[in-house]
LUMTIFI-525811 format. One record per residue (C-alpha): residue in one letter; x, y, z. Coordinates in steps of 0.2 Angstrom, whole numbers, padded with zeros to 4 digits, always signed. Example, Ala and Ser with C-alpha at 12.3 -4.5 7.8 and 13.67 -1.06 7.14 Angstrom:
// residues 2
A+0062-0022+0039
S+0068-0005+0036
// end
This chain:
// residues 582
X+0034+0064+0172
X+0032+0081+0162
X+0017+0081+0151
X+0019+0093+0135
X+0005+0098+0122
X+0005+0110+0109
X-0009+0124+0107
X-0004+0139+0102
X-0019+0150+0104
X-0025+0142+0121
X-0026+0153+0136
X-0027+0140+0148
X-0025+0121+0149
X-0026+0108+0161
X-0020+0090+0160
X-0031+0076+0171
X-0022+0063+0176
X-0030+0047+0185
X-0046+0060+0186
X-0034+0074+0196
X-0032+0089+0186
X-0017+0097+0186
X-0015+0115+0177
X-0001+0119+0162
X+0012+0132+0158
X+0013+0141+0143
X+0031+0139+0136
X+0039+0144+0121
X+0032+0142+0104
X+0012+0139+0111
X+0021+0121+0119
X+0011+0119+0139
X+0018+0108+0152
X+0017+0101+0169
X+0029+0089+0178
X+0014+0076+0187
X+0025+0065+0200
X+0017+0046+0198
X+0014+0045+0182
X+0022+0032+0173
X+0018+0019+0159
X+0000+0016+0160
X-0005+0032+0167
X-0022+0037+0160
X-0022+0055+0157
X-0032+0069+0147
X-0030+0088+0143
X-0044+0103+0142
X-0041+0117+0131
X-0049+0133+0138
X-0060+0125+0148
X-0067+0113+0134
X-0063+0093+0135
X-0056+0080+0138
X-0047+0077+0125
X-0035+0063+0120
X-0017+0067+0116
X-0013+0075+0098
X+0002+0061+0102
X-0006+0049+0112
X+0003+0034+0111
X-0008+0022+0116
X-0029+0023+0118
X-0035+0007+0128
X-0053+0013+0129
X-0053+0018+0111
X-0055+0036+0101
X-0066+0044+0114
X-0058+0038+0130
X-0044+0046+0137
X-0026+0042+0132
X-0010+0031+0142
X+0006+0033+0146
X+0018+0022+0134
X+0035+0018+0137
X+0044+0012+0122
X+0058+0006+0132
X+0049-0005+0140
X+0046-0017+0126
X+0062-0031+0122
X+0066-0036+0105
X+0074-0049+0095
X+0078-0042+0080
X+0095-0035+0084
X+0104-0045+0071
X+0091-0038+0059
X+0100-0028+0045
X+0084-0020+0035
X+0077-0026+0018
X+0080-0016+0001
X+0067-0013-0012
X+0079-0019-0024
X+0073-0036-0031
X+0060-0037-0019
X+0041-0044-0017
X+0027-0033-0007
X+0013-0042+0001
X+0000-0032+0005
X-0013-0037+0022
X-0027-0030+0031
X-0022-0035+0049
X-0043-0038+0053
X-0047-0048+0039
X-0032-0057+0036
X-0037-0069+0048
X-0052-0074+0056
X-0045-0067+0075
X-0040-0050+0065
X-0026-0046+0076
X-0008-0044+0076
X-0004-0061+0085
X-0015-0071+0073
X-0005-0063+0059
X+0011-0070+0064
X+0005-0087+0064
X+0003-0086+0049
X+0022-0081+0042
X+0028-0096+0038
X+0015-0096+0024
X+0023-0080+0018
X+0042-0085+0021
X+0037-0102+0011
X+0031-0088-0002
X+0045-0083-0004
X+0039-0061-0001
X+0049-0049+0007
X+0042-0038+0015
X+0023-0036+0024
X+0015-0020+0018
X+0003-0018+0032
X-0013-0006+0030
X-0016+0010+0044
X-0016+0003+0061
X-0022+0021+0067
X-0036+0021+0078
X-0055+0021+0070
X-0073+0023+0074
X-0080+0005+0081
X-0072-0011+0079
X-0067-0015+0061
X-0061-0002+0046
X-0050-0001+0033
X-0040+0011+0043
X-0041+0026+0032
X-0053+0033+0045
X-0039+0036+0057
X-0036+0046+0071
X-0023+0049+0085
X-0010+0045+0072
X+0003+0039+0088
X-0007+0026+0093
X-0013+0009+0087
X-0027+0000+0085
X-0030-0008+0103
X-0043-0021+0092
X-0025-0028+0082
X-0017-0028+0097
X-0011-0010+0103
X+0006-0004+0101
X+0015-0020+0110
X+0004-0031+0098
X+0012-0021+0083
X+0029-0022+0089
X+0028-0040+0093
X+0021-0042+0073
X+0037-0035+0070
X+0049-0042+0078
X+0041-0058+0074
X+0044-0052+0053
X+0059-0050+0056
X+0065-0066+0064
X+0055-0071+0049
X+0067-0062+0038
X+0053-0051+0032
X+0054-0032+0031
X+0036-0021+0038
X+0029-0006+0027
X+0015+0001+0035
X+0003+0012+0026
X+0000+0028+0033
X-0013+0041+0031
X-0005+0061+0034
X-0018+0068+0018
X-0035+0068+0030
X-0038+0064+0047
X-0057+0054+0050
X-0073+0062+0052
X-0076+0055+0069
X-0065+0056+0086
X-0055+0069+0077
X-0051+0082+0091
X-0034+0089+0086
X-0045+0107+0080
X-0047+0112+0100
X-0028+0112+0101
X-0021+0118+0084
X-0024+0122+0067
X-0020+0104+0061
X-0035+0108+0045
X-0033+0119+0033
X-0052+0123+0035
X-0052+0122+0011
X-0060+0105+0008
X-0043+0097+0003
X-0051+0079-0007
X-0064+0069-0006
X-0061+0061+0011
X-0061+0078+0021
X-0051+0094+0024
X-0034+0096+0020
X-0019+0097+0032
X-0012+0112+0036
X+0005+0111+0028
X+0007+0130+0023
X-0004+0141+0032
X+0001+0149+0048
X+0007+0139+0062
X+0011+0127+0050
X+0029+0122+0055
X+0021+0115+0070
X+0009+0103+0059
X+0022+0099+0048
X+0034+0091+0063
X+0018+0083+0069
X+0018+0074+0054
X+0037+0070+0050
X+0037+0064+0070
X+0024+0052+0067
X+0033+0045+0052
X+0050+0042+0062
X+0040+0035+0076
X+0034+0021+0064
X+0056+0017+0060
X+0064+0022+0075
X+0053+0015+0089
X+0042+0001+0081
X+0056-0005+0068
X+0047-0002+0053
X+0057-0004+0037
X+0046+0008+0026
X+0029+0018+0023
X+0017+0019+0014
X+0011+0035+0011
X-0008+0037+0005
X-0015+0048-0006
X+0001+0060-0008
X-0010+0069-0022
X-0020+0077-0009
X-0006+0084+0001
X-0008+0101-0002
X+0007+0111+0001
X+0016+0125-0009
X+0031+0127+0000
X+0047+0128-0008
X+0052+0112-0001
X+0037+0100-0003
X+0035+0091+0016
X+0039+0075+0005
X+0054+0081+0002
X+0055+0087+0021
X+0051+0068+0027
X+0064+0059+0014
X+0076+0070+0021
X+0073+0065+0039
X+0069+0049+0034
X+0089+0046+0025
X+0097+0054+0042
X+0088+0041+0052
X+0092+0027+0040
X+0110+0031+0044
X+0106+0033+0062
X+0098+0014+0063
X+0111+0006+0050
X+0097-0002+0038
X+0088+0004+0023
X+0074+0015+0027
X+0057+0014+0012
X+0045+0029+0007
X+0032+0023-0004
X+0020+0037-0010
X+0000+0030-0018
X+0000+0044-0030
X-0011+0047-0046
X+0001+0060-0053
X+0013+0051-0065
X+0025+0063-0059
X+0044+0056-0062
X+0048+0069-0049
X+0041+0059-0036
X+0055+0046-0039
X+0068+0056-0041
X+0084+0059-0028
X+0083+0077-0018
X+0100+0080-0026
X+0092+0079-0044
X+0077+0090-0039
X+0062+0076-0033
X+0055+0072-0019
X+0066+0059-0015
X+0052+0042-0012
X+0060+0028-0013
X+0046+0022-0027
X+0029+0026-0030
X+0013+0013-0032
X+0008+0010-0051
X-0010+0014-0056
X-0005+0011-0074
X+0002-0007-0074
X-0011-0013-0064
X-0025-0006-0075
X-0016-0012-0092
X-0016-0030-0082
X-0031-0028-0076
X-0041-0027-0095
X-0029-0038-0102
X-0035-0052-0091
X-0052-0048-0086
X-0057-0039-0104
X-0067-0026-0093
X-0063-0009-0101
X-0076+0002-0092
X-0072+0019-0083
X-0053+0022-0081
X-0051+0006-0088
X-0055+0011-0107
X-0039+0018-0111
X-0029+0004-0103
X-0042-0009-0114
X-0030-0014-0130
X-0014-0025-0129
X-0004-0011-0135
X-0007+0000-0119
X+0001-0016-0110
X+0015-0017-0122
X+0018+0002-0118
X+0016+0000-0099
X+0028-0014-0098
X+0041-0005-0107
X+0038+0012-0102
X+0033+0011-0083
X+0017+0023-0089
X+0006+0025-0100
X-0002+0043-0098
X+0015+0052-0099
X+0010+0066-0107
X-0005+0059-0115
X-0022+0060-0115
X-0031+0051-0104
X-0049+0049-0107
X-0055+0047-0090
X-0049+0064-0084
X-0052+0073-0100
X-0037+0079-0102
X-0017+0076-0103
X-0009+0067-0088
X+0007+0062-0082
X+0025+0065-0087
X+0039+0052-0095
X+0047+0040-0083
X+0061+0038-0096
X+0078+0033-0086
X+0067+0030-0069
X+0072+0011-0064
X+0057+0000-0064
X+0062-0005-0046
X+0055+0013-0040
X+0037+0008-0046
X+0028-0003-0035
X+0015-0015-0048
X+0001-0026-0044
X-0014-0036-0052
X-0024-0032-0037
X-0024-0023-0021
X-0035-0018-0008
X-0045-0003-0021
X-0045-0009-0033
X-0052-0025-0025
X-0062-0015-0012
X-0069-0001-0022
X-0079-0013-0032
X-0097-0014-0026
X-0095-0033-0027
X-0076-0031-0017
X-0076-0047-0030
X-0056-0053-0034
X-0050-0060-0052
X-0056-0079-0055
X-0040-0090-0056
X-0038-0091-0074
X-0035-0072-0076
X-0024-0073-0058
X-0013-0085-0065
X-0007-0074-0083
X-0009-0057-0072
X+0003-0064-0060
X+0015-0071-0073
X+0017-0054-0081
X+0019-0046-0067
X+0030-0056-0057
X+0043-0058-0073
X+0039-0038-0076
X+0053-0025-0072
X+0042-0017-0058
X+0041-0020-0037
X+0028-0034-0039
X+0015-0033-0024
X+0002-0044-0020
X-0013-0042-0011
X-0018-0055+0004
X-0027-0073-0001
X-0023-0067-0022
X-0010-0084-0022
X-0021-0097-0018
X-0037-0085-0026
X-0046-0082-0013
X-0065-0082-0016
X-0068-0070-0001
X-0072-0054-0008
X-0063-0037+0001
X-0079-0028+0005
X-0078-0010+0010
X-0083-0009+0030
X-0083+0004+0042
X-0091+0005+0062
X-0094+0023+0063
X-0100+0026+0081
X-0113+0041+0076
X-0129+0036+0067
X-0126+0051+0054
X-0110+0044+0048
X-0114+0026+0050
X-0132+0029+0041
X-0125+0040+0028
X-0109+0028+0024
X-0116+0018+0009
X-0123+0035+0000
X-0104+0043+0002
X-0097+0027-0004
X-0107+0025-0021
X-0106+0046-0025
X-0087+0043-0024
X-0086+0031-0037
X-0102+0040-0048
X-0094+0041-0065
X-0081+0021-0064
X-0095+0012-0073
X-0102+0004-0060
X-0118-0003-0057
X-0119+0001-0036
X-0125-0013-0030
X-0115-0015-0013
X-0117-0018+0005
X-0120-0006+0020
X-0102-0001+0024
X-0109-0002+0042
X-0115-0019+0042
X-0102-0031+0052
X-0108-0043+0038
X-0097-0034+0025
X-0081-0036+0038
X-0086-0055+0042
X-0088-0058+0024
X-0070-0049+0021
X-0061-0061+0030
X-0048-0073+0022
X-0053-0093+0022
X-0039-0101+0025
X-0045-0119+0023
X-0047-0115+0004
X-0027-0116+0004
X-0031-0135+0003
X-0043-0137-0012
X-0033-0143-0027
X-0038-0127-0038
X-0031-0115-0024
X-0017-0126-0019
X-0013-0127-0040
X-0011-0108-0039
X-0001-0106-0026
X+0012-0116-0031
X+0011-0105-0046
X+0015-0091-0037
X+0028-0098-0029
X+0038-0106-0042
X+0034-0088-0053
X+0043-0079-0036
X+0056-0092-0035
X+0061-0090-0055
X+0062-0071-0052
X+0074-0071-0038
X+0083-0085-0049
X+0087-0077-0065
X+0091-0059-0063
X+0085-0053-0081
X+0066-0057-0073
X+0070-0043-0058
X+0082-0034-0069
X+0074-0014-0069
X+0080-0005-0082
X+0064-0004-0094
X+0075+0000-0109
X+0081-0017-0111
X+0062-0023-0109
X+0055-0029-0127
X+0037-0033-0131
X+0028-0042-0144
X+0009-0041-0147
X-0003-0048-0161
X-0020-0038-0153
X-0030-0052-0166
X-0025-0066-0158
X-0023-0061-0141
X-0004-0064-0139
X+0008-0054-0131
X+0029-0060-0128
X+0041-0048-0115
X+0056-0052-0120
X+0068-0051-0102
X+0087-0053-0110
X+0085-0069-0119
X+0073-0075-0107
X+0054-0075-0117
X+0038-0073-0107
X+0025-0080-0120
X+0006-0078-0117
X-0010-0084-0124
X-0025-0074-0118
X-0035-0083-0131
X-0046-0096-0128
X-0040-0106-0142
X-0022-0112-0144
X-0010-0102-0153
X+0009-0102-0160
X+0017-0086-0155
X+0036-0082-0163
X+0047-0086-0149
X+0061-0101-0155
X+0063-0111-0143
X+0072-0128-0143
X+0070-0143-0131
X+0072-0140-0113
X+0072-0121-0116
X+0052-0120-0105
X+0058-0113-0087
X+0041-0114-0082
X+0023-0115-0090
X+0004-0114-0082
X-0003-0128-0094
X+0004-0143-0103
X+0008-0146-0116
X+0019-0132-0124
X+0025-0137-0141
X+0043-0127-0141
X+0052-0127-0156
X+0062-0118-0168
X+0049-0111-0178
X+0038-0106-0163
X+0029-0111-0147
X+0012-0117-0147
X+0003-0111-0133
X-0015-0118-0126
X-0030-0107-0123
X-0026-0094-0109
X-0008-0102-0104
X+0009-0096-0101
X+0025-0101-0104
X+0044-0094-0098
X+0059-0102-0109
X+0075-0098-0113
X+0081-0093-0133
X+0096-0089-0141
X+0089-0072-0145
X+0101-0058-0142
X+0095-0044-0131
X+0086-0031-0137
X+0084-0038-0154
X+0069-0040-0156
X+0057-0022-0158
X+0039-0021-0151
X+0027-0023-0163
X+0010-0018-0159
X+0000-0023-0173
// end
């Protein structure tokens, strides 16, 4: 078996494998290799760069013993699948649940996870959006602390675990997303520096130094990355990424290394023959993200919404501290829903400055919109969820809005479990210094911090969904809710319909009422705690579905109680009414 590694300014390097060490040659392009006989799947092996070492793989494929232990030989071959009638899942008209493999049941592994997918198909979701599976410090993290980006998490369940969870999805006939982390590399078991300059060295965000994407040897880093991202399709049959943090890529090539990956990502989509997804988590309100290559973007196929979540967020919490402030009025929902942004050119008062650009002919499909996910839960001191009231008007907005709905694991049924932050950092400066990082990141949200040591296995426990609450009546309540909101949606295509120029809103700021209009189809709300007739004329039988009974329809109005909901149809034409945002 040959052994290859990249380390361009090394003058001599040895792989060890099974404790024998075997010296390298230098080929073309700084690329070293030896041809070991012997080795084969489950080979442990190690290099040493100038004498310094071991070290893991760069492209380990597999770490058994964890971030510091050597790396394995893995032969993807070697796995069988079952999904070969599988023909991919499109974006289009779809629902995103996001999980924590570690938390999202009590084992926190890969196999415990697909026991639970029948919960999910009964949902009615899509696709899984699963968070980074890389490697980390210890035994729990969110995964955003990852390193040795080939490999996975040998606590889920390694790389056959993974690929089982996969397979399994998509017998299921539910796509895989899989959030992935190419912006920072973690502080700890990070020992890519001895063989390349992977780092910029310029303190690229808040989480650590910035990849080297346009220094020298950079071409090198760059298919390190884009290779990562078509192992995750290609060999593990991911449908899509997630792609964190694209804000803190920092790169000024000509052609952005997004717009590198989405072109290799569309050759390999017609390589495989199914539809291939590239999400980007990006803070930018940049149409250009969205856009096509051909038209001059980057070419993802969507983009997470901050925006819709945050206008949710204060509508149904009333919280308005922080970023939340400009998002506090009904209007700023009104705006969101039919313009897929609100800072498009605006101010925004958290930044102090303007922020964004118009999303104005981008289909709301390519924004990806949630009431909570795992920041905006998790960076909470608290990691404290929405009480079932508020999930139950969030959701209805945003499962009959013209946006990717996602959902974030245990929201259907409310889960009471928080989603604490937690990390395992192995040395005592980085575990004892964790909470102090933690609460100077979020210094300026409005937050009292008040939360527990990252590094305390409590705050994972703690984390954990409890899935016996699935069958208290409150919880159980909600998630038929969810379901019958998911089921309406994939019903009546004005509710997944994307172009937000056919979206209408109505709003009475005073009263608390707010009606999307979706074709002829009304989505009424009552965030008030008092009952209230909201202009929708509706005659009898026209209710779809409604949270609380009883709805008064008629044609004068509907009546609405306290904090209720109600979906009906009207004889309204399209794109008659006009928002008004009193």
């Amino acid at each position: 078996m040959i052994f290859e590694v990249w380390a361009p300014k090394a003058t001599t390097v040895d792989v060890s494998v099974e404790d024998v060490r075997h010296a390298m040659s230098r080929g073309q392009g700084g690329w070293w290799s030896v041809d070991v006989a012997g080795a084969s799947h489950g080979t442990l092996y190690a290099y040493a760069v100038d004498g310094e070492g071991p070290y893991p793989d760069p492209r380990s494929r597999r770490q058994p013993e964890g971030i510091f232990g050597p790396s394995a030989v893995y032969d993807h071959g070697r796995f069988t699948w079952s999904d070969h009638d599988w023909k991919g899942r499109d974006l289009r008209g779809a629902v995103v649940y996001e999980l924590h493999v570690g938390t999202f049941t009590q084992e926190g592994t890969f196999a415990a996870a697909v026991e639970k997918l029948p919960h999910l198909v009964e949902l009615c979701v899509d696709f899984v959006e699963v968070m980074p599976v890389a490697p980390v410090p210890g035994g729990r993290n969110w995964g955003y602390d990852g390193v040795d980006l080939y490999a996975v998490n040998e606590t889920y369940g390694g790389p056959d675990g993974l690929k089982t969870f996969v397979d399994a999805c998509h017998r299921a006939g539910i796509g895989v997303i899989l959030d992935v982390v190419y912006n920072h590399l973690g502080p700890s078991g990070n020992f890519l520096d001895p063989f390349a300059p992977y780092v910029s060295g310029l303190k690229g965000s808040y989480w650590g130094d910035a990849v080297n994407l346009d220094g020298p040897d950079s071409d090198e880093v760059r298919r390190y990355f884009v290779g990562n991202a078509v192992q995750w399709l290609r060999d593990y049959h991911i449908d899509g990424l997630r792609l964190d943090a694209v804000h803190a890529l920092h790169d000024r090539r000509a052609t952005h290394l997004l717009a590198e990956l989405s072109a290799e990502v569309d050759a390999l989509a017609c390589s495989v023959g199914r539809p291939l997804t590239l999400i980007a988590e990006s803070d930018l309100n940049d149409p250009r993200m969205v856009r096509s290559l051909d038209a001059g973007g980057l070419g993802m196929t969507a983009q997470w919404n901050d925006d819709v979540h945050h206008a949710l967020h204060c509508a149904v919490s009333g919280e308005s501290h922080g970023y939340y402030a400009d998002f506090a009025s009904l209007g700023a929902l009104a705006r969101v829903l039919t313009s897929g942004v609100l800072h498009d050119g605006s101010y925004s008062a958290f930044r102090g400055r303007s922020h964004g650009g118009s999303f104005a002919g981008v289909p709301g499909h390519r924004l990806v919109a949630c009431l909570q996910n795992h920041d905006q839960i998790g960076n909470r001191p608290a990691g404290d969820r929405l009480p079932l009231t508020a999930l139950k008007l969030g959701a209805g907005l945003l499962l009959t809005s013209p946006f990717t709905p996602m959902l974030f694991m245990g929201e259907e049924w409310g889960a009471r479990t928080p989603f604490l932050f937690f990390s395992d950092h192995v040395e005592p400066a980085l575990r004892e210094s964790e909470g102090e990082r933690r609460e100077r990141e979020f210094d300026g949200f409005g937050y009292e911090w008040d939360a527990p040591d990252p590094s305390d296995e409590e705050a994972f426990l703690r984390s954990k969904l409890d899935w016996t609450e699935v069958k208290e009546e409150a919880h159980w309540s909600l998630l038929c809710w969810y379901r019958d909101l998911i089921a309406l949606r994939k019903a009546l295509p004005e509710l997944s319909d994307p172009r937000l120029d056919r979206v209408r809103v109505e709003v009475d700021p005073l009263e608390r009422w707010l009606v999307m209009w979706r074709g002829a189809l009304a989505v009424a709300v009552n965030l008030a705690q008092e009952s209230v007739t909201v202009p929708v004329a509706a005659g009898p039988g026209a209710v779809l579905l409604a949270s609380d009974e009883p709805v008064v329809a008629g044609e004068e109005g509907m009546r609405l109680p306290g904090q209720s909901m109600a979906i009906c149809r009207t004889d309204r034409p399209a794109g008659e009414s006009q928002p008004k945002w009193r």
